[in-house]
C-alpha positions as CSV (number, residue, x, y, z in Angstrom):
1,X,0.0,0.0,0.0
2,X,1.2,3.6,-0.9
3,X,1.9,6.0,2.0
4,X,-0.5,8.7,2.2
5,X,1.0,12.2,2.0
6,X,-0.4,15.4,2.9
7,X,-1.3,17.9,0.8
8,X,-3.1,21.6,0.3
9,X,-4.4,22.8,-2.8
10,X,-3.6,26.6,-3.5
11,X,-7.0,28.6,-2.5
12,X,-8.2,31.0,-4.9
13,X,-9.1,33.9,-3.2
14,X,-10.7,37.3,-5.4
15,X,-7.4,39.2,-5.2
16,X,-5.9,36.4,-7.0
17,X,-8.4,37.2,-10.0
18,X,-7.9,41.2,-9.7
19,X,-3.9,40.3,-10.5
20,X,-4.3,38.1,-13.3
21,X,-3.1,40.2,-15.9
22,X,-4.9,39.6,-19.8
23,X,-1.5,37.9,-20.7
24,X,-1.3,35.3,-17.9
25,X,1.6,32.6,-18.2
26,X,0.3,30.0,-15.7
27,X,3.0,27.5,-16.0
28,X,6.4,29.5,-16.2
29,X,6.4,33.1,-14.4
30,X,3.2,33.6,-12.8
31,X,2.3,30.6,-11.2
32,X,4.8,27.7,-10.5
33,X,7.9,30.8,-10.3
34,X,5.7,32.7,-7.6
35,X,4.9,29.9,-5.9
36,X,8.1,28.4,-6.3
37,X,9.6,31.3,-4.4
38,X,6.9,32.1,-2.2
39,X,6.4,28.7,-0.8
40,X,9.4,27.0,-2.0
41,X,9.2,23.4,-0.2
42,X,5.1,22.9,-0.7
43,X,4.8,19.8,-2.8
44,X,3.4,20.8,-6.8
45,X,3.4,17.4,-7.9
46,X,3.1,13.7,-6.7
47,X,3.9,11.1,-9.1
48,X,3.5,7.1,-8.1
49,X,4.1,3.8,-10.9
50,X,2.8,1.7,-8.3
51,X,5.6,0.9,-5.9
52,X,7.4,4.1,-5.2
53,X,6.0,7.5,-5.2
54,X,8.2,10.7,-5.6
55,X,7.1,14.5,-4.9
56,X,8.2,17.6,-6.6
57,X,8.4,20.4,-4.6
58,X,7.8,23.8,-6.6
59,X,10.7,25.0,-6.1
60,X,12.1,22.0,-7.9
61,X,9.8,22.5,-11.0
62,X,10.2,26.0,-11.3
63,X,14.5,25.3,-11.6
64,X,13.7,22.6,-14.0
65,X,11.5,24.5,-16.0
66,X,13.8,27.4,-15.9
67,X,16.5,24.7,-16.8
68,X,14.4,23.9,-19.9
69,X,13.8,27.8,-20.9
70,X,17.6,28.3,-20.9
71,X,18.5,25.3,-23.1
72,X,16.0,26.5,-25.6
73,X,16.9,29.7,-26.1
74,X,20.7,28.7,-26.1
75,X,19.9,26.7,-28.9
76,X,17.9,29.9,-30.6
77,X,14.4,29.2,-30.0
78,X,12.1,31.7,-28.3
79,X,12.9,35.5,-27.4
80,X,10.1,36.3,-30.3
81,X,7.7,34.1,-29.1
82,X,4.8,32.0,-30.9
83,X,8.2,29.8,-31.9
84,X,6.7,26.2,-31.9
85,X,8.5,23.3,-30.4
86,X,7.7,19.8,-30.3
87,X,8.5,17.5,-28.2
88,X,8.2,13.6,-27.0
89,X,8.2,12.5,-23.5
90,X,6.4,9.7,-22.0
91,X,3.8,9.8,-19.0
92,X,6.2,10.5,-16.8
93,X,6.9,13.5,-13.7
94,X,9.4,15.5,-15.6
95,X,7.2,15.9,-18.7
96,X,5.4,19.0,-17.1
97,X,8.5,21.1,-16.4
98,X,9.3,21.4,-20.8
99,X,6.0,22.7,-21.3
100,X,6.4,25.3,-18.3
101,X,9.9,26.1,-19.4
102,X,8.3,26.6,-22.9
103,X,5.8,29.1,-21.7
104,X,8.4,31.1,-20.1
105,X,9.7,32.2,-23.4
106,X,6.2,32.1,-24.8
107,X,6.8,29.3,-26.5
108,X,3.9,27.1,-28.0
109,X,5.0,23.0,-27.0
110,X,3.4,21.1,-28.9
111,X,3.3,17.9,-26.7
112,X,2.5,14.7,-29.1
113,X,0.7,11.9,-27.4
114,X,3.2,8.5,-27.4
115,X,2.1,5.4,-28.6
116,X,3.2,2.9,-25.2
């Protein structure tokens, strides 16, 4: 059996709607970046395969996704934005931190679904 672990979904509160800007980047800078620095150890994501079960903090994802934005634009993609990007990853816990690194440089990942 899998050991339970705690956790608290962020509450919304109306102030939280008043800052949402029209532009919103939800995965990269305004969400998992805020959080990641407001509340650096609160776990973002649990992942389990059915015997072992890891957590990601946010502070975690918001360094790998960073990580991710760097290596793109290193390579010359993003800066402008709208640059399109695919890429493969399984079902796994690091495939969310790509497409939050992409929307940091407001780029459109285009995620295609594997054949397992």
């Amino acid at each position: 059996m899998l050991p339970r672990i705690q956790m608290e979904w962020p509450r919304f509160r109306k102030e939280h709607l008043e800052d949402i800007p029209q532009e919103y980047n939800w995965g990269g800078t305004d969400w998992i970046d805020r959080l990641g620095k407001e509340e650096p150890e609160r776990v973002a994501l649990i992942h389990t395969d059915g015997n072992a079960v890891a957590a990601f903090t946010f502070r975690e994802i918001s360094e790998l996704s960073s990580a991710f934005a760097r290596y793109l634009q290193d390579r010359g993609m993003g800066g402008r934005g709208g640059d399109r990007v695919m890429i493969m990853l399984g079902n796994q816990p690091c495939s969310g931190s790509p497409l939050w690194g992409g929307d940091k440089g407001r780029r459109c990942l285009c995620p295609p679904l594997p054949l397992h």
